[in-house]
Every structure is written in structure tokens, then in C-alpha cells.
C-alpha positions as CSV (number, residue, x, y, z in Angstrom):
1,X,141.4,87.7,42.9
2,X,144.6,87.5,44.4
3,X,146.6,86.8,41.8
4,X,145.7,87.2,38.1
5,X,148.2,86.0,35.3
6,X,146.5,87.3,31.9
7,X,148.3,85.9,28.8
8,X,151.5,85.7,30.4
9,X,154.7,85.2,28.2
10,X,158.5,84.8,28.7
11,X,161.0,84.5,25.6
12,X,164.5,83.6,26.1
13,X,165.8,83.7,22.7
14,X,163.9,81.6,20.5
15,X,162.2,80.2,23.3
16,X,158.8,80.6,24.6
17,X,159.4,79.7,28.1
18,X,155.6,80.4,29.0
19,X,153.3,81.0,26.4
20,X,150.3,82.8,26.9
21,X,149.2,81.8,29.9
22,X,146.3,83.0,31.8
23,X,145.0,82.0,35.0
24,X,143.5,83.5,38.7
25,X,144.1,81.9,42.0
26,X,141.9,82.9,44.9
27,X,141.6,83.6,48.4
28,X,141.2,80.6,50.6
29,X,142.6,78.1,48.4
30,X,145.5,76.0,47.8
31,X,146.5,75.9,43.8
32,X,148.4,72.7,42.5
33,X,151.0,74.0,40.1
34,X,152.0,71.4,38.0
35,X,154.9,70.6,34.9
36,X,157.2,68.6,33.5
37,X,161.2,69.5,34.5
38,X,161.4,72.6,31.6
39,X,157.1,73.5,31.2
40,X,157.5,76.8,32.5
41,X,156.6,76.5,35.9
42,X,159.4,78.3,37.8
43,X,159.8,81.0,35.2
44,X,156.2,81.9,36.0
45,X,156.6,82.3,39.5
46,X,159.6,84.2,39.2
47,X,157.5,86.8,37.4
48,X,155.0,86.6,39.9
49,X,157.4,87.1,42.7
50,X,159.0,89.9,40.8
51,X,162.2,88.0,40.1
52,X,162.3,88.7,36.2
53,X,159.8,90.6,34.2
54,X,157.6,88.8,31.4
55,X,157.7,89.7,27.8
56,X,154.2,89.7,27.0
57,X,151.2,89.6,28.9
58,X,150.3,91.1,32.6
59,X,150.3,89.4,36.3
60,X,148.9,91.0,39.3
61,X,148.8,90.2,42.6
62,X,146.3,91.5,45.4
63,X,145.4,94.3,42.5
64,X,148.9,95.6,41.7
65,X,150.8,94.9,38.5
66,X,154.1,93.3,38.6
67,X,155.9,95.1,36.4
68,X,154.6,98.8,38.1
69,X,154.4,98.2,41.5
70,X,157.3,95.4,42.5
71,X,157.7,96.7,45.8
72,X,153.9,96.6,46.4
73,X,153.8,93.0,45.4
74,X,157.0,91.6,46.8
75,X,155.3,93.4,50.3
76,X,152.1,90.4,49.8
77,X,153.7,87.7,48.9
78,X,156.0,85.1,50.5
79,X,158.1,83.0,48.5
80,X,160.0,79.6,48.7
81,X,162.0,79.2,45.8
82,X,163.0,75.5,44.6
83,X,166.2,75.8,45.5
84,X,165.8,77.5,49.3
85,X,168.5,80.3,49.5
86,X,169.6,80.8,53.0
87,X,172.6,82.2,54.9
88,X,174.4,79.2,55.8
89,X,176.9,80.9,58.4
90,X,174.0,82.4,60.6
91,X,172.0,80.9,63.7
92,X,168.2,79.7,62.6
93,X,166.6,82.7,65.2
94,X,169.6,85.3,63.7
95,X,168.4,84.7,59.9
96,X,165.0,85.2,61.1
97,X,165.6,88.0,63.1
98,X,167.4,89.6,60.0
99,X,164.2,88.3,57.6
100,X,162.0,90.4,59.9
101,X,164.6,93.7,59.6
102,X,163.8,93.4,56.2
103,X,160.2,93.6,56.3
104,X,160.3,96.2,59.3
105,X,158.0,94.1,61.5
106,X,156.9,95.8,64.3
107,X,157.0,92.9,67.2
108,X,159.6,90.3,65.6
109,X,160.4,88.5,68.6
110,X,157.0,87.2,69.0
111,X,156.6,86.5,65.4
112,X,159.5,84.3,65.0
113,X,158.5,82.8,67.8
114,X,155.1,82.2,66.3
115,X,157.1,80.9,63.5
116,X,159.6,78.2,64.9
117,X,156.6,76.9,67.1
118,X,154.4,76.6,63.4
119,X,157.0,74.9,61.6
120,X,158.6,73.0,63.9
121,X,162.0,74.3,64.3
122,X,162.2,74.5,68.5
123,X,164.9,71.9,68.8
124,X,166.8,73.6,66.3
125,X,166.3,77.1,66.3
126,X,170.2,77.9,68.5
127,X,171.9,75.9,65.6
128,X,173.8,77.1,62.5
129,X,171.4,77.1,59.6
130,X,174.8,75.3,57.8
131,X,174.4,72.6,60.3
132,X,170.9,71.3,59.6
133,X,169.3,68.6,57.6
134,X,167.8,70.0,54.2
135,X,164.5,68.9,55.6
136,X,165.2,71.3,58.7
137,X,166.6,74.0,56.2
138,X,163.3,73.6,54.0
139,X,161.4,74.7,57.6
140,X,163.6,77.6,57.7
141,X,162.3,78.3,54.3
142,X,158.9,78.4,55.0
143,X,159.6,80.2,58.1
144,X,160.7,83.0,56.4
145,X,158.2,82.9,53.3
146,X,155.8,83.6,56.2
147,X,157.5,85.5,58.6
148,X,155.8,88.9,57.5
149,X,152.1,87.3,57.1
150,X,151.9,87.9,53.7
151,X,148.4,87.4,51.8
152,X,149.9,85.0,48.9
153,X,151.9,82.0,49.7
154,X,154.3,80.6,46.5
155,X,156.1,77.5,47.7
156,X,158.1,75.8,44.8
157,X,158.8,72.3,45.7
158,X,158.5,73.0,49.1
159,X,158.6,69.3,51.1
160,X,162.1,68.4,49.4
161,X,163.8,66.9,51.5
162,X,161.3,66.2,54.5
163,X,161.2,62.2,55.9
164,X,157.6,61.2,56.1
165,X,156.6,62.3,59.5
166,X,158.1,65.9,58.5
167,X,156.0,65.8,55.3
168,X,152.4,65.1,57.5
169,X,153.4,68.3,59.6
170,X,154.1,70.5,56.4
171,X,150.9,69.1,54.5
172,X,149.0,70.1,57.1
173,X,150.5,73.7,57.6
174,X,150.2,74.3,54.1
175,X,146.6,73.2,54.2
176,X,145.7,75.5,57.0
177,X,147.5,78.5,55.7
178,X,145.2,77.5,52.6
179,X,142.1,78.6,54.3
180,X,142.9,82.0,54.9
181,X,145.2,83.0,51.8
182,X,146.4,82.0,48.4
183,X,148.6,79.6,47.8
184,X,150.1,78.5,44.6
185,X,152.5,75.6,45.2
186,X,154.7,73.3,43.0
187,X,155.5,69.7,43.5
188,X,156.5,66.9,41.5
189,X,155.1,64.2,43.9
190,X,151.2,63.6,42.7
191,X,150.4,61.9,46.5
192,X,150.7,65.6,47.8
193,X,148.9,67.6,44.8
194,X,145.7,64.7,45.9
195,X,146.3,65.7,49.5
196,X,147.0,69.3,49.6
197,X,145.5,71.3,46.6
198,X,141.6,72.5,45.6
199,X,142.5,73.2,42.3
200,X,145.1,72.3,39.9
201,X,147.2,74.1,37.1
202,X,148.9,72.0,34.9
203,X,152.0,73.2,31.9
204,X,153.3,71.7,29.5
205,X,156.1,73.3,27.0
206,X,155.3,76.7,28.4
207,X,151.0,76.0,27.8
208,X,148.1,75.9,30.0
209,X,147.2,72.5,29.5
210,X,144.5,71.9,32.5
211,X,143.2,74.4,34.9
212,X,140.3,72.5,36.9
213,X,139.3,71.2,40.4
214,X,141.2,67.9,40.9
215,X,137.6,65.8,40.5
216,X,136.9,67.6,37.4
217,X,140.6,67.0,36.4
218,X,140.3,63.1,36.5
219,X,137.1,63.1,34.6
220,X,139.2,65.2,31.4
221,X,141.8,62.8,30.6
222,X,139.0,60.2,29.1
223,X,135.4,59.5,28.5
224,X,135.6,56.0,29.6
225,X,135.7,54.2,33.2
226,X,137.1,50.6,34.3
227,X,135.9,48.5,36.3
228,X,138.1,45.1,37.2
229,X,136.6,42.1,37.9
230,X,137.3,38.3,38.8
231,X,135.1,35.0,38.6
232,X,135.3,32.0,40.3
233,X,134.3,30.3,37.6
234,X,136.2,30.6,33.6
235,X,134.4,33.1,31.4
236,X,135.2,34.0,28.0
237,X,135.9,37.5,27.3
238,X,133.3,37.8,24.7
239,X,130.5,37.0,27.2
240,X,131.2,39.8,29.1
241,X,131.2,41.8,25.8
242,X,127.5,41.0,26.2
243,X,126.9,43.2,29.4
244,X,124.7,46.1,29.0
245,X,127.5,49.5,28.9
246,X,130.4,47.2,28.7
247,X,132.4,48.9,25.4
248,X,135.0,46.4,25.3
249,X,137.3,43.7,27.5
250,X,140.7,43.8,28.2
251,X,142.3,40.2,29.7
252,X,144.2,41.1,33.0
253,X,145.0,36.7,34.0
254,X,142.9,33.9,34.8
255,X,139.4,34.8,35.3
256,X,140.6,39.1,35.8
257,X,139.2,41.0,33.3
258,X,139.2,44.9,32.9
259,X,136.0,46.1,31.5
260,X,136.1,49.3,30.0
261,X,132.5,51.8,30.1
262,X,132.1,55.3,29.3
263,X,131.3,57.4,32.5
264,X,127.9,55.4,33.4
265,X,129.1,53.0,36.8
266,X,128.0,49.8,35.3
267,X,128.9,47.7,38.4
268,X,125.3,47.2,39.4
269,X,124.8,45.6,35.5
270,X,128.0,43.4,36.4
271,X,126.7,42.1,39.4
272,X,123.1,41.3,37.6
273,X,124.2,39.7,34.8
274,X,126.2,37.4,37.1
275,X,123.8,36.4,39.2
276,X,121.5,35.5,36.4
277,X,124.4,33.7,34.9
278,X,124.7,31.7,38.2
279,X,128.5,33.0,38.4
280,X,130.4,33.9,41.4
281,X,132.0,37.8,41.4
282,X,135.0,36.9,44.1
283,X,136.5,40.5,43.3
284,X,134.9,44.3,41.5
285,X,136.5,47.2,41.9
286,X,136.0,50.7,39.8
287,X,139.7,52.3,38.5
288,X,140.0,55.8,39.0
289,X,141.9,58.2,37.3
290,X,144.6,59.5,39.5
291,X,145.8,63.0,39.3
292,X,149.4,60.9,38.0
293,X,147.5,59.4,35.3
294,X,145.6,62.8,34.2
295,X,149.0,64.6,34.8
296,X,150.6,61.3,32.4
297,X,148.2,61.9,29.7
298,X,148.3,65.8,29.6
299,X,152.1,66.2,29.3
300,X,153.4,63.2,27.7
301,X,154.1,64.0,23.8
């Protein structure tokens, strides 16, 4: 595994910040890391990154522990924290140049130029890093969290800022870079987790509260499916009641009706018990759980 967290707790006072968390992320995927503002989230990848040490438990990354080999770990990973630190008063290429002293890179002209070419950064790599747009600045981020090809990726809420063409270029760089290393990234917007991430992690008041593929994810929240549907014609609610799986009826308007199942599709039943009814089906459509809706029902108290 590339990173292991086993029963991983930070106290602050009287506070459990995380409590006892455990989870692996793997080669080759992309891990949703999910939380309410305050679950925990960032204090956990500050110990991962070597930021602050936990007070219980152990984390590891590529097989050395965080706590006795730092340097070892902080050599494998690249990190964007939430709020990206950079050198305002220095050119884009001069930060990078100075990134890549750090991590004694052997060829670092080539590599930054692989690096403004990846995340798009051509136009503005002669300006002042002060001078750019916090979408641009968030590139420069991620320029640098992989500037020294590290084999785990953290990215904590790293499209802030980004207008929506800027955010289809960075989806897809973070789903590339997902094939061939680990990354564990944090967002709060639920369209990306569903685009981006193979797995998902979600905390709530420092707790592991879901750790599943996002399909299996949808299917925890609930043991029960909708499906909507509207007749031409009026229906009662409690003749629908009457179709084979249907557990109850909730009125939507005027001939829209939600019909609520357990996990069994019972749309082919809908549309046999209206034909022999001799009723038209203008409209059926099956609701799925969103990863919102699972993220909704996990975390609200």
C-alpha cells in the first residue's frame, strides 16, 4: 500500500480532531477525501505529509512511518495544501526553479518545463506569481506538488479557484496522474468526487464514517430505490400501492408520483401493471442516490 493510516488519532485539548481512523490508499487510484468544514480532514493530511505528528495511532507511506522517517516520506509525496503557500514576490519559472533546488533534481530545466506544459502555465510562466489569478496560482501549486515525481499525490481542495474550462484541464490531470500513483484528494464540490475519484473516504467529527467505491457508497445510505412516474390519465395513490414491490407512494403533483422499492428495479412491474390497466406512462425515471445525497445522510447529525 502506499499509504496506510492505522487507528490514527490527533487531540488538541479536549478534542479528538481524528479519532481512530484507519484506512489504505493504493497505487493507481484516485481516493475521494471527504468531510464536513471541522471532520478532521486536513489535520489528517497534515500528519500524512509530516506537518504535525499524531497522538495515537501510526501512518505510513510507501512503507516508512511518519513519525521515524519524515524525511523519507516528505521525499514521496507531493502536497497541495488548502490554502496554496507560495512566494508571491518571485517569477512562476524562479519559484519552480527554487522548488526543484530543494528536491536536488538532477535535470530541472526540463522538468519544469514538463510541468508548465502539464498544467498549463505557458502563457504565464515570465509573470510574478503575485500577479496571477488564484486559478493560475492553484496551477503553480500543483506544479510544484509534482515537480519532483513523487509516488503519492495529496491535493487538498485543489480546483479552488479554477473557471470551468480550467477545472476540465485539472480533472483530467488529476485523473491521469491517478493511474500511475496515489492520490488522496479533498474537495467540497460532490460533481468532482463523481468525476474524479475510485474510491471514497468520508469523516465526520473526526470518524471514519464511509470508506467504499463510490457505487457501493450510493447503495449504503438506504435499502430502498425511487422510481418517479407520471400518467396521462388521474390515478389514486392507493392504486399504485397495489403494484407488485411498490412499499409505499409519495405525491410529487398532478398525476407525479414517487414510488418508493427496496433495491429490486420494479420499473418493468410499473410498466405491466399499466398496460393492463389501459393507462398511459408519459414519464418513468429511476432516482439515484448521488454521492451529495450519501455524503447528506452520513454527516448530517
Amino acid at each position: 500500500m502506499s499509504v496506510k493510516i492505522q487507528g490514527l488519532t490527533k487531540i488538541y485539548g479536549t478534542q479528538r480532531a481524528v479519532d481512530n481512523v484507519t484506512f489504505e490508499a493504493k497505487k493507481g487510484e484516485v481516493l475521494g477525501f471527504l468531510g464536513p468544514n471541522g471532520a478532521g480532514k486536513t489535520t489528517t493530511m497534515k500528519v500524512i505529509t509530516c506537518f504535525i505528528p499524531q497522538t495515537e495511532g501510526t501512518a505510513e507511506v510507501c512503507g516508512y512511518d511518519t513519525s521515524e522517517n519524515s524525511m523519507e516520506v516528505r521525499r514521496r509525496i507531493g502536497y497541495l495544501p488548502e490554502h496554496n503557500p507560495l512566494y508571491k514576490d518571485m517569477y512562476v519559472r524562479e519559484y519552480l526553479a527554487f522548488i526543484a533546488g530543494l528536491h536536488k533534481l538532477k535535470n530541472p530545466k526540463a522538468r519544469i518545463d514538463e510541468m508548465i506544459e502539464m498544467t498549463g502555465l505557458q502563457v504565464e510562466q515570465k509573470k510574478l506569481i503575485g500577479a496571477l489569478s488564484k486559478g493560475y496560482r492553484q496551477r503553480v501549486g500543483l506544479a510544484q506538488a509534482m515537480l519532483h515525481d513523487p509516488e503519492v499525490l495529496i491535493l487538498d481542495e485543489p480546483t479552488s479557484g479554477l473557471d470551468p474550462n480550467q477545472l476540465v484541464d485539472i480533472r483530467a490531470l488529476i485523473k491521469n496522474i491517478g493511474q500511475e500513483k496515489t492520490v488522496i484528494f479533498s474537495t467540497h464540490i460532490m460533481q468532482e468526487v463523481q468525476a474524479i475519484c475510485d474510491r471514497v473516504i468520508i469523516i465526520n467529527q473526526g470518524k471514519l464514517v464511509a470508506d467504499d467505491p463510490i457505487d457501493v457508497l450510493r447503495e449504503r445510505i438506504s435499502g430502498e430505490t425511487g422510481v418517479v412516474v407520471q400518467f396521462l390519465e388521474k390515478i389514486g395513490a392507493g392504486k399504485l400501492a397495489q403494484i407488485p414491490g411498490v412499499k409505499r407512494v409519495e405525491i410529487l403533483k398532478d398525476n407525479e408520483f414517487q414510488l418508493i422499492s427496496g433495491k429490486t428495479d420494479i420499473r418493468p412491474a410499473v410498466s405491466k401493471w399499466a398496460a393492463q390497466n389501459g393507462l398511459t406512462l408519459i414519464e418513468m425515471r429511476r432516482e439515484i442516490y448521488s454521492v451529495e445525497d450519501v455524503f447528506q445522510k452520513l454527516t448530517k447529525n
